[in-house]
N, C-alpha and C positions, 0 to 999 in steps of 0.2 A: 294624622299620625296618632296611632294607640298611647296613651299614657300606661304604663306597666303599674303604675304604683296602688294602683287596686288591687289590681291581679296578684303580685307578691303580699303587700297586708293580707288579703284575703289568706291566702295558702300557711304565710304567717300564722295568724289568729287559729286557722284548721289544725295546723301541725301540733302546736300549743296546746291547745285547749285540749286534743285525744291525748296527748301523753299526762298532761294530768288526771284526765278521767281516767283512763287506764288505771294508772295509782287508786284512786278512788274506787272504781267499779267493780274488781276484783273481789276486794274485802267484803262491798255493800251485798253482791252478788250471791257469795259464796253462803252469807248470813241468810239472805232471802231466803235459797233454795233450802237450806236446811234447817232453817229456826223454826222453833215453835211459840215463839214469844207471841202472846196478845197484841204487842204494838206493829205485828207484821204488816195486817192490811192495812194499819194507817200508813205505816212508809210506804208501803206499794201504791196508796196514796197520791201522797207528794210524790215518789218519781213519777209516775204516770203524766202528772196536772199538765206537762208541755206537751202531750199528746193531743191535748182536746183542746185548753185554750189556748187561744188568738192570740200570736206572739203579740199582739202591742199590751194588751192585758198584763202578760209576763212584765213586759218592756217598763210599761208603766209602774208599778209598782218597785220590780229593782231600781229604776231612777227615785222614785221616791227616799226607797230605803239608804240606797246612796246619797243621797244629797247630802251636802253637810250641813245642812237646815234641820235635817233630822240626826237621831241619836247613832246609829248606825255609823252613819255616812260621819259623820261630826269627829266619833270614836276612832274612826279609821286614819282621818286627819290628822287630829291630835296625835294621836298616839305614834303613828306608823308614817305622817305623812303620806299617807296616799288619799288621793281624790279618783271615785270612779267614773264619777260621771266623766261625760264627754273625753274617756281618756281609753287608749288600746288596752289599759289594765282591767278596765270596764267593761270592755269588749270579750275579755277575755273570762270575767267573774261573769254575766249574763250567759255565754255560750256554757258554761259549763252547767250550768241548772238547765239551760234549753234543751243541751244535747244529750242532758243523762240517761235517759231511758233508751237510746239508742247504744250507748254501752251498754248498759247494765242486763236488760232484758235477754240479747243474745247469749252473754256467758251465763247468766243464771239458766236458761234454758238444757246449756250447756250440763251444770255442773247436774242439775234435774234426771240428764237422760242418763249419768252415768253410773254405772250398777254398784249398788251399797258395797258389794265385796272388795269393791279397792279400797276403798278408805278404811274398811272392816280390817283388811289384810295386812294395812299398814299400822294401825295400832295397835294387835297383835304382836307385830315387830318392835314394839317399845316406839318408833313414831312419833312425836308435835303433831298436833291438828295444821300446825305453816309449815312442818318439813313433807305433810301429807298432802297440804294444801299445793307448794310449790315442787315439791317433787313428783309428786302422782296426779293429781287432779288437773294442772296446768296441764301437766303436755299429752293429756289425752282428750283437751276440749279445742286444740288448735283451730280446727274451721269455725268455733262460737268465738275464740278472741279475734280471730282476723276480721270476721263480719261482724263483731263490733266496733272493732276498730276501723274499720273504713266505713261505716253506717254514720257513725260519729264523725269522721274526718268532714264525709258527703254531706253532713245535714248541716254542720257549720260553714261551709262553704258558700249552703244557700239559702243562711240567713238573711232575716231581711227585717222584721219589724223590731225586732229585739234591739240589734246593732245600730238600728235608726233612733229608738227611742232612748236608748244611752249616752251611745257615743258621739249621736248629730250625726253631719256632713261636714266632716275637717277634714281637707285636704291632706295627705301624707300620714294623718293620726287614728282617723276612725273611717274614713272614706272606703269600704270593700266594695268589691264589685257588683254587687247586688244593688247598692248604693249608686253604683257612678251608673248601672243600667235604665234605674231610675231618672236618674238626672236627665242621660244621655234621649230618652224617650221624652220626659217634660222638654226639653230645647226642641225635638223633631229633629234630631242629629239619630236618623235609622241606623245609618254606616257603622257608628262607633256602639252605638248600641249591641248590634249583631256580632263587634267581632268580642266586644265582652264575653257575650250570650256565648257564643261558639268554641271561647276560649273555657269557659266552664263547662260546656255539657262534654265536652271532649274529653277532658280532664277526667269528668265524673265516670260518664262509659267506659273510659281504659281501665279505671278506678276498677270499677263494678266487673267488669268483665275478665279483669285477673282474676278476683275472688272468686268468680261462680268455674273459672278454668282450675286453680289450684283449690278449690273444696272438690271439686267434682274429684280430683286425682287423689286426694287424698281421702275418699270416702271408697275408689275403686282400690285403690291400697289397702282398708281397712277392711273390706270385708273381701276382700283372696285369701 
């Protein structure tokens, strides 16, 4: 019999973690595509660095930084009571550096393709850079927030060295499915393995395959 409790943490930690980046990726986004500041390519940078390294690399270090052995981790303790390691809050601080470029890069993309004269047009109108940001520029990059938003949901989903190197194998606390697929393949238990595996690519496909159905409709809307 399947244990669910992967499967929900998992969708858990996903849900989480894109609605925060969301928050975050917006702002960082917006700044990318239109900053001229020196310090550009260094942040494009560090968002990029999950692209290339080896989640355990990532992994490794946030636990270090986390521990409360170190200053960081120590700081967070004292101060706030929270310990990241080995805890879903951990889980949740690691996916969101993991997954950021998979927000970020699509809306910047986004705000890149979109023609100088709205935001031109808005400030003319007396306009904020955030009532032009959130009134004109969001809802004309809709198909770059949805597929960052679900590129991010999909890549935290299928986490795996990050989540391992933070939060262990705690049953009910850090255990996602990526996790227990593992496990489930170390014992030679195929069965449970597969229906993990089939319960996520399922998931991921409907995922994936709305997005590419409603961009396609709303890119056929946009240029009638």
């Amino acid at each position: 019999m399947t244990d669910w409790t992967p499967i929900t943490l998992t969708f858990k930690l996903a849900l989480i973690t894109t609605a925060i980046l969301f928050v975050l990726s917006v702002p960082l986004a917006y700044w990318l595509a239109f900053t001229r500041a020196k310090m550009k390519p260094v942040v494009e940078t560090l968002v990029s660095m999950p692209l290339v390294l080896p989640p355990t690399v990532l992994g490794f270090y946030l636990l270090v930084a986390f521990s409360p052995n170190y200053a960081l981790g120590q700081t967070l303790e004292e101060m706030f009571g929270l310990r990241l390691v080995f805890s879903f809050e951990g889980l949740v601080a690691g996916s969101i550096l993991y997954s950021l470029p998979f927000m970020v890069y699509p809306i910047q993309a986004g705000f890149r393709n979109l023609p100088p004269s709205l935001s031109e047009a808005s400030w003319v109108l007396g306009k904020s850079k955030w009532t032009t940001l959130f009134k004109i520029l969001l809802p004309n990059i809709k198909p770059s927030l949805l597929s960052g938003i679900v590129l991010a949901f999909a890549h935290t989903v299928g986490e795996f060295g990050v989540v391992l190197m933070i939060g262990g194998n705690i049953p009910g606390r850090t255990k996602v499915a990526s996790i227990a697929i593992y496990d489930e393949v170390e014992s030679l238990n195929y069965a449970a393995a597969n229906a993990y595996s089939l319960i996520l690519f399922s998931v991921t496909f409907v995922i994936l395959l709305a997005v590419y159905v409603v961009n396609g409709q709303y890119l056929k809307k946009f240029w009638k």
